[in-house]
C-alpha positions in Angstrom: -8.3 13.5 25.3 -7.7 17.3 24.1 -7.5 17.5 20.1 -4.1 17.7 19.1 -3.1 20.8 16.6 -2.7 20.4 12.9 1.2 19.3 12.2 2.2 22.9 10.7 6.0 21.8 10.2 4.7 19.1 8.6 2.1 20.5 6.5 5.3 23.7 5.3 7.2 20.5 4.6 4.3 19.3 1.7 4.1 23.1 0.6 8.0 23.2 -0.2 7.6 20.2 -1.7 5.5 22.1 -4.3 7.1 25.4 -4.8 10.1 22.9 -5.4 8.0 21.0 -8.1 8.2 17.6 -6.4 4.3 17.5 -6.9 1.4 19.9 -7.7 -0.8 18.6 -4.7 -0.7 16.3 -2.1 -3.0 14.6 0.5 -2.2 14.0 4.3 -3.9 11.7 7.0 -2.8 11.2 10.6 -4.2 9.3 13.5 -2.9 9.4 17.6 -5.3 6.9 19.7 -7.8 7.2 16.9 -8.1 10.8 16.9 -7.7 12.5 13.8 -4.8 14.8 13.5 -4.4 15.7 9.9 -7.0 15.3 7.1 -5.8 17.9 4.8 -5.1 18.7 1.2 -2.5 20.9 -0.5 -2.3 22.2 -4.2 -3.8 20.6 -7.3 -5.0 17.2 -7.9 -4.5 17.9 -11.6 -4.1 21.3 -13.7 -6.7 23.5 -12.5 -8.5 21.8 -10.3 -8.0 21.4 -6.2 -6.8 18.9 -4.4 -9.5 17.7 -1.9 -9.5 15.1 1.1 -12.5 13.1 -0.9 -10.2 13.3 -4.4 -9.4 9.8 -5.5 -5.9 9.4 -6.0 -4.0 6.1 -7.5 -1.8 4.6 -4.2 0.5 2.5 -6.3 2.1 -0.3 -4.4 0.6 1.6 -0.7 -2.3 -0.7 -1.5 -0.9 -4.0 -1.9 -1.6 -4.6 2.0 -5.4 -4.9 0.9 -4.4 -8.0 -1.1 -2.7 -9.7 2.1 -5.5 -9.1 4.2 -7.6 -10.5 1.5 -5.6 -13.6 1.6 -5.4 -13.8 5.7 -9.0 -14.1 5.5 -9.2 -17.1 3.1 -7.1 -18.4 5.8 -9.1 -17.5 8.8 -12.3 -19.3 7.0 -9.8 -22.4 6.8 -9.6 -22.2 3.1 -5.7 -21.9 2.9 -2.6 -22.2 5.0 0.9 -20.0 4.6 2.7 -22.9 3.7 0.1 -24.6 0.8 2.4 -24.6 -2.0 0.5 -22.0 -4.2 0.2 -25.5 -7.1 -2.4 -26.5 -5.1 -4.8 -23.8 -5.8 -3.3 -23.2 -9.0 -1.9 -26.6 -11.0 -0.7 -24.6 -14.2 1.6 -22.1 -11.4 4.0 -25.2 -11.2 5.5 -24.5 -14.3 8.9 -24.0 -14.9 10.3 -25.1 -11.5 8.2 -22.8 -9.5 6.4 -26.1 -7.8 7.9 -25.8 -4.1 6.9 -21.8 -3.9 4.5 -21.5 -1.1 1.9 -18.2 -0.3 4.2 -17.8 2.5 6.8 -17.4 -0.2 4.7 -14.9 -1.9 4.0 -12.6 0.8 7.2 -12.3 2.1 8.8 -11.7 -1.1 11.0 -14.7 -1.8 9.3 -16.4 -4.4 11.9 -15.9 -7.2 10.1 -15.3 -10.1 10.3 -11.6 -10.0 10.1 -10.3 -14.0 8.0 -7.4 -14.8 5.0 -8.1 -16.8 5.4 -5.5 -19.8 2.5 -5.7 -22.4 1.0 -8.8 -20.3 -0.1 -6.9 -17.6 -2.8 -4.6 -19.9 -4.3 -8.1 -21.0 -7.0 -9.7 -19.8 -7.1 -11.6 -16.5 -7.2 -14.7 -17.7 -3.7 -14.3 -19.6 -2.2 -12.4 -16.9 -2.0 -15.0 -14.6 -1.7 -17.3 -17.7 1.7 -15.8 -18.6 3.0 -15.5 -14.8 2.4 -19.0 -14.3 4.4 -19.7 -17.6 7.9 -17.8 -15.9 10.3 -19.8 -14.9 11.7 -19.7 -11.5 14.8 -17.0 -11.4 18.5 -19.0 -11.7 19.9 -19.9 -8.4 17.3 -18.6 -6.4 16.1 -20.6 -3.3 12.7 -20.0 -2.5 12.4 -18.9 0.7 15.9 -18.0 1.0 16.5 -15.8 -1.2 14.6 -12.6 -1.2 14.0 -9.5 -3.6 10.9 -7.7 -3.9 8.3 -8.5 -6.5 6.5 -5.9 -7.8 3.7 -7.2 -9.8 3.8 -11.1 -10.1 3.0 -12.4 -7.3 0.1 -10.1 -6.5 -1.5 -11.4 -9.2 -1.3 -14.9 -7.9 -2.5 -14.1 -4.4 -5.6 -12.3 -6.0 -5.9 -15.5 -8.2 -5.8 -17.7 -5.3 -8.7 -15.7 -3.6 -10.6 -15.4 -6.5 -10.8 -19.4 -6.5 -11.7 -20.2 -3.4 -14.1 -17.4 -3.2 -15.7 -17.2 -6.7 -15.9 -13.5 -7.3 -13.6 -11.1 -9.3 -11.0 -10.1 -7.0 -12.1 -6.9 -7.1 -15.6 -7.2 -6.0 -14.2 -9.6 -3.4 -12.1 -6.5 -1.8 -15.0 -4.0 -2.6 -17.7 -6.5 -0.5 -14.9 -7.8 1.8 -12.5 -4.7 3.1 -13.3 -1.5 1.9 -17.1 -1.2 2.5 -17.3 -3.0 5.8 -14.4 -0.5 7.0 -16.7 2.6 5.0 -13.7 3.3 2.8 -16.5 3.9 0.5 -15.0 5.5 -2.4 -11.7 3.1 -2.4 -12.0 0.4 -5.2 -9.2 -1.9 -6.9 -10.4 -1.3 -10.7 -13.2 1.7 -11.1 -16.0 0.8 -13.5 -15.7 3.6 -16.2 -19.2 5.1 -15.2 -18.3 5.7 -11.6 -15.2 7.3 -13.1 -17.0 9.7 -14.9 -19.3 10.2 -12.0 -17.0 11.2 -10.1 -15.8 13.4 -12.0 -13.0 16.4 -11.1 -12.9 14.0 -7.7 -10.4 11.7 -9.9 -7.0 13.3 -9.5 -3.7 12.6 -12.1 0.0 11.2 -11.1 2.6 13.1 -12.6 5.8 12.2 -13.4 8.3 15.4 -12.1 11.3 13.6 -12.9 12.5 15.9 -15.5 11.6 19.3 -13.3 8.0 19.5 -14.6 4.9 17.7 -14.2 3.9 15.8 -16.4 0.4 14.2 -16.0 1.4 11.1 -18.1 0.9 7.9 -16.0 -0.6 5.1 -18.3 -2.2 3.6 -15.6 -4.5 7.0 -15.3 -6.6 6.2 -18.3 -10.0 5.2 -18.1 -9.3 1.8 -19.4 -6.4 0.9 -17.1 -7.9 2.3 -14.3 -10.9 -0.1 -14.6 -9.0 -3.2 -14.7 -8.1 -4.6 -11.5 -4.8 -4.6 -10.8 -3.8 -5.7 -7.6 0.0 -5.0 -7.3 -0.8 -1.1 -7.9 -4.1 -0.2 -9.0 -6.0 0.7 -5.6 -7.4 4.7 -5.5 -9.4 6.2 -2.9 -8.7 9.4 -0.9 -5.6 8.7 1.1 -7.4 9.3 4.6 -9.7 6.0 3.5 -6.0 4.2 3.8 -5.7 5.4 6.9 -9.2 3.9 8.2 -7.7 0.5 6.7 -4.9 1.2 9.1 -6.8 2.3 12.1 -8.9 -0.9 11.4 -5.5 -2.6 12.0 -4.6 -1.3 15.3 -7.9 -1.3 16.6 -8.6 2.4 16.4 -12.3 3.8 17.0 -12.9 5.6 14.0 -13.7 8.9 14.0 -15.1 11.1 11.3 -12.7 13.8 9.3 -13.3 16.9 11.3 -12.3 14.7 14.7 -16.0 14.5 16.0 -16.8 10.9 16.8 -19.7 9.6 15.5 -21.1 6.1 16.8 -17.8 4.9 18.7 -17.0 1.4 17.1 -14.6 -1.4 16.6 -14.2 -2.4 13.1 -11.1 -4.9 11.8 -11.3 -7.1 9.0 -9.2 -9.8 10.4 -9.2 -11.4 14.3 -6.8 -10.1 16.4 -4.8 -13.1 16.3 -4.1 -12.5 12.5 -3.2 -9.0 12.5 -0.2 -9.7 15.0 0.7 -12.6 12.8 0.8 -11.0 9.3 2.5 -8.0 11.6 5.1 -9.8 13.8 8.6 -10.6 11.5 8.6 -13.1 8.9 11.4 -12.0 6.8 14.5 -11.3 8.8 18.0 -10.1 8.2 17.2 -10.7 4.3 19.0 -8.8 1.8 16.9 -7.9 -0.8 18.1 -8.4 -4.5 15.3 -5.7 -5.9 15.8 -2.8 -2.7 19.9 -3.5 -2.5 19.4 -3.1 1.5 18.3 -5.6 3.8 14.4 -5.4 4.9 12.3 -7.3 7.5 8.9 -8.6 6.3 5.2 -9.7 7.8 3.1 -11.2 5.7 2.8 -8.6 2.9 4.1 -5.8 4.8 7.4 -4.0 5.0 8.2 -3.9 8.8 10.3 -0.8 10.3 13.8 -1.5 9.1 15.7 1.1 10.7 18.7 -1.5 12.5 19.9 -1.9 9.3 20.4 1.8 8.5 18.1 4.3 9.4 19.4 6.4 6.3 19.6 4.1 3.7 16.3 2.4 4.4 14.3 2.1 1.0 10.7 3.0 1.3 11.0 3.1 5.7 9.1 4.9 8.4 11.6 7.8 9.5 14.1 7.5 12.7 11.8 7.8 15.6 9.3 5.2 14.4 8.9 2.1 16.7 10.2 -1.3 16.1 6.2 -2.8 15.6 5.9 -0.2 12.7 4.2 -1.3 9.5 2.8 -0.3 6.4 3.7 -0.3 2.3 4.9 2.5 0.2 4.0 3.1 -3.2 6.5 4.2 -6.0 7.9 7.3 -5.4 4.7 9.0 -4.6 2.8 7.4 -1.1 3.0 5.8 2.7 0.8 4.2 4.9 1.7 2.5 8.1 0.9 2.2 11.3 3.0 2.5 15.1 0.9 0.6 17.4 3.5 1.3 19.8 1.8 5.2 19.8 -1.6 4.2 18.1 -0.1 6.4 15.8 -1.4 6.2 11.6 0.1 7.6 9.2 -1.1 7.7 5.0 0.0 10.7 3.1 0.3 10.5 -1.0 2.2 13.1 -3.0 0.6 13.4 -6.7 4.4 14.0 -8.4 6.8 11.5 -8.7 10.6 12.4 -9.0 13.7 10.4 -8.6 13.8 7.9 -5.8 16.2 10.2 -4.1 14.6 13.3 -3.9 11.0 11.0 -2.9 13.1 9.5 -0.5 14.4 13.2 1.1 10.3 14.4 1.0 8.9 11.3 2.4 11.4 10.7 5.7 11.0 14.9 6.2 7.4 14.0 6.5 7.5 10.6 8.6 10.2 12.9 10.7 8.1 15.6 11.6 5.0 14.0 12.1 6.6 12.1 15.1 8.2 15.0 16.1 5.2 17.7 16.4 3.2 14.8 17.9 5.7 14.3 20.9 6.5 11.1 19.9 10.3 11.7 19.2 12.9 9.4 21.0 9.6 8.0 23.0 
């Protein structure tokens, strides 16, 4: 096939974006058929230094998709099921009426025990999970019925499961397991503080742009934080390297940045089988307590949700993306997801992070024009 153009509207869109002081810089990955359409990078990764495609950049919640796929392939080996109520592989998580929750539960966001973990979460491992395991299940909450998104508890439990029925830290677990075999080589889930000063100016900074300037003052940016693995929100990498994880997903032959392929190849880290499952609608018709808006889950993965209003979507894939759509978003700042409808991929990470409104107005401009200069409008 020919080698589609650059997305220009696209790319003005991310360069408004900045004049508007949204964000400093951002980074942009597309994918048709496996063929790279966009691997580009705008602006500043931090004060006075460029944004590159290779800069590692913190995805937020975009990366809590690597977890689930961790966990789908405890269950391919046959060392879990969806419905193993998450007691068995952790006694202690019973506690406080949270002994019927099942991983299904977990992944599809109706758990119930949703409370953030404040000064917890910058403890050690062992009395992170210690004090999740400790909350009590939320008042009349129904597990499985009820749904509302958790943002950093349950994460924690899924990694704890795979970390003890595998025996390695979780995040050498998704370093040996995901992100090497599928050569996302410079993608890690906690980044030892001497390959953080090797890399060097390649580490860019969140800011926070909520108050009309940027402000490069993310706690989770320091050193120390950013070496602790922290699954709900603590992946980096260069956002093209979660679009490989994507292209994994769909099957796409990866290709190399500048659209040459190199040796062609299949790579996935789960059987076919699995991907459709963790995919295909677990979640349906659910209104969410956390979003305020109804959204459809897989198996850790926000599925397109655009039946229950295309414009009032939180964290969705723009109007003219297909009903097999799926990804994650990360807080006001990132995307990835995949159309297998199109074999269309789609990661792009903003390094500012304003009001949910004005992330929400950048984000479906972007996931908009994208389909649009691809010829994949009202397809």
């Amino acid at each position: 096939m020919n080698s589609p153009s650059p997305p220009p509207r696209t790319i003005a869109a991310i360069e408004r974006g900045i004049a508007q002081g949204l964000h400093i810089g951002a980074q942009l990955y597309v994918s048709l058929r496996g063929q790279v359409v966009a691997d580009v990078a705008l602006g500043e990764a931090r004060r006075g230094v460029a944004m590159r495609t290779d800069t590692l950049m913190l995805w937020l919640s975009a990366g809590k998709p690597i977890t689930a796929v961790a966990v789908a392939q405890q269950r391919e080996r046959g060392r879990l099921d969806w419905d193993d109520h998450v007691a068995r592989h952790i006694p202690d998580f019973a506690a406080g009426g949270k002994e019927t929750i099942t991983i299904r539960h977990l992944l599809t966001h109706t758990g119930g025990f949703r409370g953030m973990l404040g000064q917890w979460e910058d403890q050690p491992w062992e009395r992170v999970i210690a004090a999740i395991c400790a909350t009590r299940l939320e008042p009349r909450w129904i597990p499985g019925q009820t749904a509302g998104y958790h943002p950093l508890t349950s994460w924690y439990i899924l990694a704890e499961i795979v970390r003890r029925l595998d025996g390695r830290p979780f995040d050498r677990y998704v370093r040996e397991e995901i992100f090497l075999p599928l050569g996302m080589n410079d993608s890690w889930l906690g980044i030892p503080e001497e390959r953080q000063h090797a890399y060097g100016d390649r580490l860019g900074l969140m800011h926070d742009t909520r108050e009309g300037k940027a402000e490069a003052n993310f706690s989770v940016d320091t050193p120390r934080i950013a070496a602790q693995c922290r699954p709900p929100g603590g992946a980096r990498g260069p956002i093209r390297e979660l679009g490989r994880f994507y292209e994994a997903l769909v099957g796409a032959t990866l290709v190399s940045p500048s659209s040459t392929p190199q040796r062609a190849r299949q790579v996935s880290p789960l059987q076919r089988r699995t991907i459709e499952e963790i995919t295909a609608p677990q979640r349906v018709g659910l209104y969410c307590k956390t979003f305020r808006h109804i959204v459809d889950w897989g198996l850790g993965f926000i599925l397109q949700s655009n039946k229950y209003g295309v414009d009032t979507v939180p964290y969705g894939y723009g109007p003219h993306a297909s009903p097999r759509t799926f990804g994650h978003s990360g807080a006001r700042s990132s995307i990835g997801y995949a159309d297998p409808q199109y074999g269309l991929v789609v990661a792009c990470l903003f390094n500012g992070a304003p009001d949910e409104a004005a992330h929400d107005v950048r984000m479906r401009e972007v996931n908009t024009l994208v389909y649009e200069e691809l010829g994949l409008a009202g397809g």
